[in-house]
Each structure stands twice: as structure tokens, then as C-alpha cells.
C-alpha positions in Angstrom: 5.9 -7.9 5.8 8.3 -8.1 3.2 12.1 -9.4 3.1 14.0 -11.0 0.1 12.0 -13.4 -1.2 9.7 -14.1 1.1 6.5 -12.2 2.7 5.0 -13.3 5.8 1.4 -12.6 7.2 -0.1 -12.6 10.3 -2.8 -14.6 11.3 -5.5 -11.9 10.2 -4.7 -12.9 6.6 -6.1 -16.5 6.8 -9.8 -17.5 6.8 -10.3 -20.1 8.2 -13.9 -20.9 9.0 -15.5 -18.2 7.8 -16.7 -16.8 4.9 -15.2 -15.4 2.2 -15.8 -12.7 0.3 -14.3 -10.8 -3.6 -14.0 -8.0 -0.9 -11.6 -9.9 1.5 -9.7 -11.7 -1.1 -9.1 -8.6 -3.4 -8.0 -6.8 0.4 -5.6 -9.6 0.5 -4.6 -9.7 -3.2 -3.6 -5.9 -3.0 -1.5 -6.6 0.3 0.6 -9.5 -0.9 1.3 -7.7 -4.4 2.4 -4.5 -2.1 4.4 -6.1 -0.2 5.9 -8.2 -3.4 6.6 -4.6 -5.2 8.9 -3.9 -1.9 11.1 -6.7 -2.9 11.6 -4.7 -6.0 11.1 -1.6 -4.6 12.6 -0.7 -1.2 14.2 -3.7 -0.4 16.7 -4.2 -3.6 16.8 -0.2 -3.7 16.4 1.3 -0.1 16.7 5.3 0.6 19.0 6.3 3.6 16.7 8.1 5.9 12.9 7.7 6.0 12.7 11.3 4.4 11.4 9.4 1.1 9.4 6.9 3.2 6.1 8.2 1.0 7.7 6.8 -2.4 8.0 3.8 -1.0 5.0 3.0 0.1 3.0 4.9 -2.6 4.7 3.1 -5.1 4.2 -0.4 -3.6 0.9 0.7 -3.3 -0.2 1.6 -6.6 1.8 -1.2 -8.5 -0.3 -3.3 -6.4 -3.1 -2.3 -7.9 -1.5 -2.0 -11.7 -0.4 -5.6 -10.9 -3.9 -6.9 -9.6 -5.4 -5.4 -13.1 -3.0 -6.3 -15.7 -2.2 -10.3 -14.4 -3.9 -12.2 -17.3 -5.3 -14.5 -14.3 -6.7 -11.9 -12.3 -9.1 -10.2 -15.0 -11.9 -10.6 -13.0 -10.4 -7.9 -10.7 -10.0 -5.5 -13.3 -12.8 -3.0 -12.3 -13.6 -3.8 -8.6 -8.8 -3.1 -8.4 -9.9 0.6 -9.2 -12.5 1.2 -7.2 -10.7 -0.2 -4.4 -8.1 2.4 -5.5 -10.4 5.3 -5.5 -11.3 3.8 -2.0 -7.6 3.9 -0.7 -6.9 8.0 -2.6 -10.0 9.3 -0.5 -9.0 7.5 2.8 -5.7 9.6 1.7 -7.8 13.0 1.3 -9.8 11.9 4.6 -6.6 11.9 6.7 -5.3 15.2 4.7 -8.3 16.8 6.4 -6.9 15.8 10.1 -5.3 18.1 12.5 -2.3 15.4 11.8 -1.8 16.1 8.4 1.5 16.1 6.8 2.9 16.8 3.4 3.4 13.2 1.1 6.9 14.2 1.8 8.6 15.1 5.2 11.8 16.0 6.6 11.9 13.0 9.2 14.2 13.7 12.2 13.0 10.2 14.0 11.8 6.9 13.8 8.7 8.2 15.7 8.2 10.6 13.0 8.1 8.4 10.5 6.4 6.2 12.3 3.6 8.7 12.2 3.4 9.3 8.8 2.0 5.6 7.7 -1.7 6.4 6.9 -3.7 7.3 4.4 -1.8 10.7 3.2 1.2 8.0 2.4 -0.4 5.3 1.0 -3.6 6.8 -0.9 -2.9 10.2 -1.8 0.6 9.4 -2.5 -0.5 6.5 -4.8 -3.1 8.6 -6.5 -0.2 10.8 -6.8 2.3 8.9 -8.4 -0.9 7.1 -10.7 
């Protein structure tokens, strides 16, 4: 989670005693720079209502992934960042399939609603979207 200059993880983001993977570290990689791009993005600039919840997100989202493939020191990343992205757009278009589809962006009348809204449709398709 992100708040002004600082993110904190739970424990599902260390590895300790295990293996690890490109796979887990580039999952990780793309989840600190998200939630770094809210510090920017939605923290420092924060809508009213959660009607524009999907911007948020989306945008964290993909400059996660712009981040991840234009850091000099992460070049390595470069091709595997996008297909991970094409990865998080179809979970997006997987979820837009559901009986619980929703439009990227929704009137929002509760915190439940929005609540509801954080999948795929939100992050993926709204990334893809905004890419």
C-alpha cells in the first residue's frame, strides 16, 4: 500500500527460503513501481468520489510497466515488462466476459461499489486503455 513516501508490503512480498524466480521478482517489480506511481498519482492528486477510481489505478498500472522498461537498470525487463502487460489487458478482457462486468468507468454510489470494481476490467483493460 501506498502513503507519502513510503510503501509497505505484506509478508507475501518477501522470499524467504524459497526460490526465486524473473517471474516473481518482475510480479514484485511491477507492484512496488504501481504503488510508487500513486504517490504521484492519487495520493498528491486525489479525485473526490471513487467515480474515477479506474484512472487511478490504470494509470499506476501502466506507468508501472513504462517504468520497469525505460529504468536504464532494469533493461533486462524490457521484453518479459510487456508481455506481462499483455498478461494483465487479457485478465482485463477475461473479467469483461463475467456476469460482473462493469464499464472502466462507473457511477459509484458506495464504498462497496467501488470496492467491487478492483479487478481486472480496472487494472488491465483500463491500462491497455490508457497505453
Amino acid at each position: 500500500m501506498e502513503n507519502a513516501g513510503c510503501v509497505t508490503y505484506n509478508e507475501k512480498g518477501l522470499y524467504r527460503g524459497e526460490d526465486v524466480t524473473s517471474g516473481k521478482i518482475l510480479a514484485q517489480m511491477t507492484t512496488h513501481l504501481h504503488e510508487l506511481a500513486h504517490m504521484w498519482f492519487g495520493d498528491l492528486v486525489t479525485m473526490q468520489w471513487f467515480d474515477d477510481l479506474w484512472l487511478n489505478e490504470s494509470f499506476a498500472t501502466y506507468m508501472s510497466f513504462l517504468a520497469l522498461t525505460e529504468s536504464p537498470s532494469l533493461t533486462h525487463f524490457k521484453d518479459t515488462a510487456w508481455l506481462y502487460f499483455q498478461e494483465s489487458k487479457f485478465k482485463g478482457v477475461t473479467n469483461d466476459q463475467l456476469n460482473s462486468t462493469h464499464p472502466i468507468q462507473s457511477k459509484l454510489k458506495t464504498i462497496d461499489q467501488a470496492n467491487s470494481i478492483l479487478d481486472g476490467v480496472t487494472y488491465g483493460k483500463g491500462a491497455s486503455f490508457l497505453k
